[in-house]
C-alpha positions in Angstrom: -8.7 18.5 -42.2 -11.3 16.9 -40.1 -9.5 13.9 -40.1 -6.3 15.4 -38.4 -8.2 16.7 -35.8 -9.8 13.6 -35.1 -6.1 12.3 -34.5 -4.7 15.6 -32.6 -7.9 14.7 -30.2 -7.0 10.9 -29.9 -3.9 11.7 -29.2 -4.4 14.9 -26.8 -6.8 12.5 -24.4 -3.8 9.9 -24.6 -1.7 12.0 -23.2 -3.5 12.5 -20.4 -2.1 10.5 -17.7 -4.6 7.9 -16.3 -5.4 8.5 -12.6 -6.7 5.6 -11.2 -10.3 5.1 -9.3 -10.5 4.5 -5.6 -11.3 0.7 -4.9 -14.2 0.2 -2.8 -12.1 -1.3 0.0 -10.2 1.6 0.7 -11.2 5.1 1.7 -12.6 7.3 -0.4 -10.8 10.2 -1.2 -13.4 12.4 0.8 -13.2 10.5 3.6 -9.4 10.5 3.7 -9.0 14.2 3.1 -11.1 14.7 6.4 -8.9 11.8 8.2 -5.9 13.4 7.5 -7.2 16.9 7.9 -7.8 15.8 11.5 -4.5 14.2 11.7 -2.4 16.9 10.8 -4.3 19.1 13.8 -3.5 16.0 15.9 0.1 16.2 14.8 0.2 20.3 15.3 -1.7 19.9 18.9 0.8 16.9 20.3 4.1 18.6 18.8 3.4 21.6 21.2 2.3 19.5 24.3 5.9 17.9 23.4 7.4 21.1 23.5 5.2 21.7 26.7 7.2 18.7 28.1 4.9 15.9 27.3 5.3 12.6 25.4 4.6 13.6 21.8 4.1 10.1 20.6 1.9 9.3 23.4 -0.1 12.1 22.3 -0.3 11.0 18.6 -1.4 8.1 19.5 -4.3 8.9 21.5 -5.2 11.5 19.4 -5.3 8.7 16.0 -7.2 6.3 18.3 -10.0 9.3 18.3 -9.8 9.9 14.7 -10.3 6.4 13.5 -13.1 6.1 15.7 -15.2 9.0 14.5 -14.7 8.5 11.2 -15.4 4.5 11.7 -12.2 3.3 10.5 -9.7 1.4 11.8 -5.7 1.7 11.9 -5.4 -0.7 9.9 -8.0 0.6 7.5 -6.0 3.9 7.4 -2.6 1.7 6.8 -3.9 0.2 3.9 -5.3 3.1 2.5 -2.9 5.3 2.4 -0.4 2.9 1.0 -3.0 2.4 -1.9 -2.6 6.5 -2.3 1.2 6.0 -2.2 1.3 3.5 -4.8 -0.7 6.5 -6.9 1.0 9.3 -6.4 -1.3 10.9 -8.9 -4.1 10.2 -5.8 -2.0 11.2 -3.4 -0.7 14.4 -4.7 -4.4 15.5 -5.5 -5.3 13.8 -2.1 -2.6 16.5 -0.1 -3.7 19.5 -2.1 -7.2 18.6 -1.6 -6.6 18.6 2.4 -4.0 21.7 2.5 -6.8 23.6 0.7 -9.5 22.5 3.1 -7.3 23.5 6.2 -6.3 26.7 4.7 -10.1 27.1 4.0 -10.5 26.3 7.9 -8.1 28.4 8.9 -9.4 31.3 7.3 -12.8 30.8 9.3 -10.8 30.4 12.4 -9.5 33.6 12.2 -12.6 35.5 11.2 
């Protein structure tokens, strides 16, 4: 009997599929939840200046420009980054509900 649980464990942590660590040249998964966190608001904030009649691209990209610079990154930083999380999509999944949780947790203080 002990034996067969030995196996049912071996195989139990098998199963589990293997998420991959964060290389040190990309951004840390804290660090990109906040990026994109700020990103999103960027995104929110430039599609209703659009609707407002402004260039909503224009927008975007000013707003980025700011992000990367207070979180010390650069675009090209970001670029490589996130296509590291989208060649994980174990990362990146986690990575999304990570961020949608944080803004929902913002939110919530927003309105309080």
């Amino acid at each position: 009997m002990k034996h067969f649980t030995i196996i049912i464990l071996i195989f139990l942590a098998s199963c589990r599929p293997a998420v991959p660590s964060v290389p040190s040249k990309y951004i840390q998964p804290i660090k990109m939840k906040m990026v994109l966190s700020d990103m999103f608001i960027a995104d929110a904030i430039s599609h209703t200046r659009a609707v407002a009649g402004v260039g909503e691209k224009d927008f975007t990209s000013q707003y980025y420009a700011t992000i990367y610079k207070n979180h010390g990154i650069t675009e090209d930083d970001f670029k490589k980054s996130y296509k590291f999380y989208e060649d994980n999509p174990g990362l990146l999944n986690k990575l999304y509900e990570e961020t949608l949780s944080e803004m929902s947790k913002r939110e919530g203080e927003v309105g309080k």
